[in-house]
C-alpha positions in Angstrom: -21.7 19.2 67.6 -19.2 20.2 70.6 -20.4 19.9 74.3 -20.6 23.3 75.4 -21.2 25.1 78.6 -24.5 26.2 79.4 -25.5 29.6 79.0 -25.5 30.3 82.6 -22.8 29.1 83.8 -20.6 30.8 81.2 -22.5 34.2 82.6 -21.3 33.3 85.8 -17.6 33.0 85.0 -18.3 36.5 83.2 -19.8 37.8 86.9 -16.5 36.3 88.6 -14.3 38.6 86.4 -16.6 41.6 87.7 -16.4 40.8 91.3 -13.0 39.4 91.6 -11.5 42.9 89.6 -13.3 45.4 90.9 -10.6 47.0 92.2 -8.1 46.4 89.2 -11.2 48.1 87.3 -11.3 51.3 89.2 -7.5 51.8 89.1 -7.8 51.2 85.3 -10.1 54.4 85.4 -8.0 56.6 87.8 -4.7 55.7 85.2 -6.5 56.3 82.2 -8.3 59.9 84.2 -4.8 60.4 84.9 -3.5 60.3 80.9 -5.8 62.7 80.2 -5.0 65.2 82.5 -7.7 65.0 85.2 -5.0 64.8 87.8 -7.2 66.5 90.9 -10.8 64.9 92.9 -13.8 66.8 93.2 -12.7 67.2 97.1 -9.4 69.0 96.5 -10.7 71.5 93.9 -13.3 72.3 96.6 -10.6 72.8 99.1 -8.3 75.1 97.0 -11.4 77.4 96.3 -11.9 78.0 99.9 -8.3 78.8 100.1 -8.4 80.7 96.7 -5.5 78.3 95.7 -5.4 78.2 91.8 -5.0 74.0 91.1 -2.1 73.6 89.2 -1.8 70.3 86.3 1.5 69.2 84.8 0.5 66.1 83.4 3.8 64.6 83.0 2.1 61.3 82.9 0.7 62.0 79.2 4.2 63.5 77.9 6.3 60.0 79.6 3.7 57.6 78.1 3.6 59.6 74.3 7.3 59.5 74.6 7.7 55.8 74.9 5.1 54.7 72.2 6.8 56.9 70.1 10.4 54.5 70.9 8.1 52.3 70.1 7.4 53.2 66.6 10.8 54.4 66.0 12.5 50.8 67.4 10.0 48.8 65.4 10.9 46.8 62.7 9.1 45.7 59.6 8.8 41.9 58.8 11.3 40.1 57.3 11.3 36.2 56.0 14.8 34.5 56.1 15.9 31.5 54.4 16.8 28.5 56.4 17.8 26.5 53.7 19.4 27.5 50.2 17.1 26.3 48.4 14.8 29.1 50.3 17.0 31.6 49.6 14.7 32.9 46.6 11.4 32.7 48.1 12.1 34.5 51.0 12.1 38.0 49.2 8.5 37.1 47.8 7.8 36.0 51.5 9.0 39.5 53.2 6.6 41.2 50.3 3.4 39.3 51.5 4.5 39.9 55.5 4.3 43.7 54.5 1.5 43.8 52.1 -0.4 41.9 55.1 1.0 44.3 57.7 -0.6 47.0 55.6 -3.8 45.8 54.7 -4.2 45.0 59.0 -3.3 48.4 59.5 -1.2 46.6 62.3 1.2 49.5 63.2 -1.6 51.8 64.3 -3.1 49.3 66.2 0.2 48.4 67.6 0.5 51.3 69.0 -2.6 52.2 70.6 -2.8 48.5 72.1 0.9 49.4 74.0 -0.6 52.7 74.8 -3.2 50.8 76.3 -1.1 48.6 78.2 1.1 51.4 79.7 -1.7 53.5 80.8 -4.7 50.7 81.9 -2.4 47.6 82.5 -3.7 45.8 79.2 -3.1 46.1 75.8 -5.4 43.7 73.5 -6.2 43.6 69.8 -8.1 40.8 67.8 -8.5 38.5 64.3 -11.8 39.5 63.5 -13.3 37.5 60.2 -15.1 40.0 57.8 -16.8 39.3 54.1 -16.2 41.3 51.8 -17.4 42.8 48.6 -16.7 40.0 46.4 -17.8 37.5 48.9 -14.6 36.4 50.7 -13.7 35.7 54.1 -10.6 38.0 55.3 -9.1 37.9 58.6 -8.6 41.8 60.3 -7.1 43.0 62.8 -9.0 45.5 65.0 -8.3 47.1 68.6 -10.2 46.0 71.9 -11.2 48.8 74.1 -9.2 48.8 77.6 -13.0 48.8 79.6 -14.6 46.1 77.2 -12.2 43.2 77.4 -12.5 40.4 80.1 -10.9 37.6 81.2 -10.1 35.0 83.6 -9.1 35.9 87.0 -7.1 33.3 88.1 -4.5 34.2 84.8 -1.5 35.4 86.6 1.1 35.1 82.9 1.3 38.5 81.4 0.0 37.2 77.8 -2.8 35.6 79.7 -1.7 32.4 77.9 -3.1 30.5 81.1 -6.4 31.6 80.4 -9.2 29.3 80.5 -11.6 32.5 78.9 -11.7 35.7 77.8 -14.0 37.8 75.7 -15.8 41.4 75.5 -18.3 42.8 77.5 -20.4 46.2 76.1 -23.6 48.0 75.3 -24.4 47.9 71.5 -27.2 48.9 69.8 -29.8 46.4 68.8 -29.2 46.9 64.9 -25.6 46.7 65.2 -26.1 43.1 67.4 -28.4 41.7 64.7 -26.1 42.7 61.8 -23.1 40.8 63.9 -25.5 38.3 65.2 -28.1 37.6 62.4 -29.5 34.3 63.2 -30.3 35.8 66.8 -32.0 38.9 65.2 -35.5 37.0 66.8 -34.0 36.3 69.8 -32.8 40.0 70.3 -36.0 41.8 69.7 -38.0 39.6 71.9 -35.5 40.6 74.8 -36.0 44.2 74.3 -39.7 43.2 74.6 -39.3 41.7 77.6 -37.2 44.7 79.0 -40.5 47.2 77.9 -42.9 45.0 79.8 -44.3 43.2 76.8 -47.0 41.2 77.9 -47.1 39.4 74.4 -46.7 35.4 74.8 -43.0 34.8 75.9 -40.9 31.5 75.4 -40.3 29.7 78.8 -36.6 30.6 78.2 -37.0 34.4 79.0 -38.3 34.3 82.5 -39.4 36.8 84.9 -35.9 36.1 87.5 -33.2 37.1 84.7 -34.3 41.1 85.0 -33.8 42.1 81.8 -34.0 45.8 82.7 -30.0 45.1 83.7 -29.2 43.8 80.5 -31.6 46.4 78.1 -31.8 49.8 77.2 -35.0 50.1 75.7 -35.3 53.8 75.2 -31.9 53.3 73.5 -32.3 50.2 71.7 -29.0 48.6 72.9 -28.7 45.7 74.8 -25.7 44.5 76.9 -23.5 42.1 74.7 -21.5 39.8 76.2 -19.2 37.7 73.8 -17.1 34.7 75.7 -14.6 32.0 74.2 -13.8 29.8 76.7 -11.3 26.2 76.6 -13.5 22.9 77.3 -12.9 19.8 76.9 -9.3 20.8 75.2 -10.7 22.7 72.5 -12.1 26.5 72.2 -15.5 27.6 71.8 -17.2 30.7 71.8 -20.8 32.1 73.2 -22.5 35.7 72.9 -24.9 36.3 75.8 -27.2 38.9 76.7 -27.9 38.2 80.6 -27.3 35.0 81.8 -28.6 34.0 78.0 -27.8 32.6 75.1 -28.1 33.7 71.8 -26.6 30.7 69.9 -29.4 28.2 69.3 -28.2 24.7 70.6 -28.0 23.2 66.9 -25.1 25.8 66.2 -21.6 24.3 66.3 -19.8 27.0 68.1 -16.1 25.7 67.9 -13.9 28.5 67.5 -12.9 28.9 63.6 -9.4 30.3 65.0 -6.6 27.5 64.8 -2.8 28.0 66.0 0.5 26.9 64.5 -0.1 23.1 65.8 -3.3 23.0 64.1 -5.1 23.6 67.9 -8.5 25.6 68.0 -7.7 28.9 69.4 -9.2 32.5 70.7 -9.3 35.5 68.2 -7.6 37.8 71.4 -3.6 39.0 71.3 -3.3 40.8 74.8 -0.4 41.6 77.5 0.3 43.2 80.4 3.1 44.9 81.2 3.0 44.6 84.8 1.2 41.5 87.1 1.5 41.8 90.8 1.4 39.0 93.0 -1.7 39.1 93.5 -2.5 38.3 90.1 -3.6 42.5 89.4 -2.7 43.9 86.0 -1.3 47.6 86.1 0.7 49.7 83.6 3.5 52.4 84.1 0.9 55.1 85.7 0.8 53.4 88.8 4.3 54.4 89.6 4.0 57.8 88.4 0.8 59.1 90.1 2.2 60.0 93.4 5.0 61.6 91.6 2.2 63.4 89.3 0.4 64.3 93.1 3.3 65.8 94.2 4.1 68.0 90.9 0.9 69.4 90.6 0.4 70.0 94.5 4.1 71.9 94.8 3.3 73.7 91.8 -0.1 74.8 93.0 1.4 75.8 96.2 4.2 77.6 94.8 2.0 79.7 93.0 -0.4 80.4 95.0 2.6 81.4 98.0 3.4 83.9 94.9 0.2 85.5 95.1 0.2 86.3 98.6 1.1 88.2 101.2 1.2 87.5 104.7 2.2 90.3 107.4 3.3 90.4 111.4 1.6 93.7 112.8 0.5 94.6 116.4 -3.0 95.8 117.2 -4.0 99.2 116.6 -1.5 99.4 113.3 -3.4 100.3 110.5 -7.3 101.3 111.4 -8.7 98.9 109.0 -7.4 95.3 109.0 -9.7 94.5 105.8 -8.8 97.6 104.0 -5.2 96.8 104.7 -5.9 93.6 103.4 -7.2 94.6 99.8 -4.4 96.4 99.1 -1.7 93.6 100.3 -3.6 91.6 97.6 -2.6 94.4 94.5 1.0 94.4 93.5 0.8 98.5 93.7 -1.3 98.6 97.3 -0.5 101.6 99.7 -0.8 100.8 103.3 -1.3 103.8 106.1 0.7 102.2 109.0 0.1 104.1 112.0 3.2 105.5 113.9 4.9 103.3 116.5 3.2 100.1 115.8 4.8 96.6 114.4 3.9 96.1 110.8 5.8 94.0 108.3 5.5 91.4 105.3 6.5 87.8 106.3 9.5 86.4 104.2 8.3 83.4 102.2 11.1 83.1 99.9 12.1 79.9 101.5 9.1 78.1 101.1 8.8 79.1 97.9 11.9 77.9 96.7 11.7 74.4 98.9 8.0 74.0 97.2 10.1 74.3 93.7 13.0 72.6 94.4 11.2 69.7 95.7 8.9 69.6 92.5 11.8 69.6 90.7 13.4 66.1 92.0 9.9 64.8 91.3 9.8 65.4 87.9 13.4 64.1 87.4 11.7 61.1 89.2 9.4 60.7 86.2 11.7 61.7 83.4 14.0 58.9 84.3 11.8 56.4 85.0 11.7 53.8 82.6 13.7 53.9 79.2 14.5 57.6 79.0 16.4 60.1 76.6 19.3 59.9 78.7 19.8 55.8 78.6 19.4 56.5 75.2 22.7 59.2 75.2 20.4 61.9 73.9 20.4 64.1 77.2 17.3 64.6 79.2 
């Protein structure tokens, strides 16, 4: 069997991605809020109801990412096998046919496409080779997505296909029957842990004791515990772990070498993942980082705008009408009548310029966003 690291020290390296990417994590979130069109904060809804502002969303951000992932699918190529040699030179048609039929039966251009959607919005794209039996009892390699807010890695990675990794894995709550069906010679293991997190006071195994606080770890009214799977490079080789905690649920006689291999015959990680951006210090972001002060200032001008639209504001001395409030009410319809009284100042405020400063500068914001990146125009089409 391979020397592996112990349980909790592989839960630590899992802890060091949490702390060390906190922020990354949260900016992940606001991106990803952003795509999906909740573009204002609590705070700023609050303040445009005092003001009876209406909020205003343009989300410009969804229409610029949907627009490149579909260049993406229109750019992409389907794979072909060329001979090198002539002898090749009739095998390589029977080679481009299994490429496809492969590409196919993965499913591999929807998951393309989501991964780089993924990547542009959150900063990380991923998809893995997951081995699956099927009905007539054979092993088949799939490929399958990994969700943005599941997949973890090593911190120190600063290359943008992590290829400097030392490990990376997924991290999520799962439901106690799905973890035993994935996990079935830890099905035991599983159910005493969600024991443990009720308060069982049935006779526990020394390995379950009272300082891991399985109560982080478990949801018993849910049945789902927190899954943590980790492969990790020691000792020049890759192997894998699942923990729940700081705990493994691999007994120590399993050989948990990764089944994966590379081209040189290396063991290897099931994950594919990118980034399109790394900053210097070592943070992953996508394209929404760029565009959400642009976004900010759309939605803000055009809020403003509209709301300088729907008012009225007026220069009047005292004593010119004999109800302010009345006066008021009827500023606010677009057919009010207002009884000035005779000799007195009173006159609507021009606001025509602010108006049209509020849209103009909106306007150069947008253009900001519609020709950042690869664009209909670099593309001759006209924006």
């Amino acid at each position: 069997l391979a020397e592996r690291i112990e349980a909790p020290d592989l839960f630590k390296q899992f802890t060091a991605w949490e702390s060390a990417k906190t922020a990354e994590n949260h900016e992940m979130f606001d991106s990803a809020r952003y795509y999906h069109g909740k573009q204002w904060t609590d705070a700023e809804l609050k303040t445009l109801a005092r003001r009876n502002q209406p909020p205003a969303t343009k989300n410009l951000i969804r229409r610029k990412i949907d627009f490149l992932i579909g260049l993406e699918q229109r750019l992409r190529r389907d794979p072909k096998a060329s001979p090198r040699t002539p002898v090749s030179e009739d095998a390589a048609p029977v080679a481009t046919a299994v490429l496809r039929s492969i590409e196919d039966i993965a499913k591999w251009p929807s998951i393309a496409s989501e991964c780089a959607r993924d990547a542009l919005i959150r900063g990380i794209g991923c998809q893995s080779a997951v081995i699956v039996k099927d009905k007539k009892g054979k092993h088949q390699i799939k490929k399958r997505r990994v969700k943005g807010d599941a997949f973890f890695y090593d911190p120190r990675s600063e290359e943008w296909d992590f290829s400097d990794a030392m490990y990376l894995g997924e991290a999520q709550w799962t439901p106690t029957d799905v973890a035993k069906e994935l996990l079935p010679w830890a099905a035991e293991t599983i159910d005493q842990i969600g024991e443990i997190a009720a308060g069982s006071r049935a006779m526990l195994p020394q390995l379950f004791d009272k300082e891991k606080n399985w109560t982080q770890w478990c949801n018993t009214r849910e049945r789902r515990i927190f899954l943590i799977s980790i492969w990790y490079k020691y000792k020049g080789q890759w192997l894998f772990d699942f923990l729940v905690g700081p705990t493994s649920l691999c007994p120590p006689e399993m050989d948990c070498v990764s089944p994966y291999v590379n081209g040189d015959d290396d063991t290897s990680h099931p994950y594919n993942a990118w980034s399109p951006y790394v900053g210097e210090d070592s943070t992953r972001y996508g394209m929404v980082r760029d565009l959400r002060s642009l976004q900010d200032e759309v939605n803000k001008r055009a809020s403003k705008a509209l709301h300088l639209l729907s008012v009225r504001q007026v220069k009047y001395e005292q004593g010119a009408v004999a109800d302010i409030e009345e006066a008021r009410r009827e500023l606010a319809k677009p057919d009010g009548i207002i009884k000035v009284n005779k000799g007195f100042l009173f006159e609507p405020l021009e606001q025509t310029a602010q108006i049209q400063g509020n849209l103009e500068m909106m306007q150069d914001a947008k253009m900001d966003i519609n020709t950042s990146g690869p664009n209909p125009a670099l593309q001759g089409k006209g924006v």
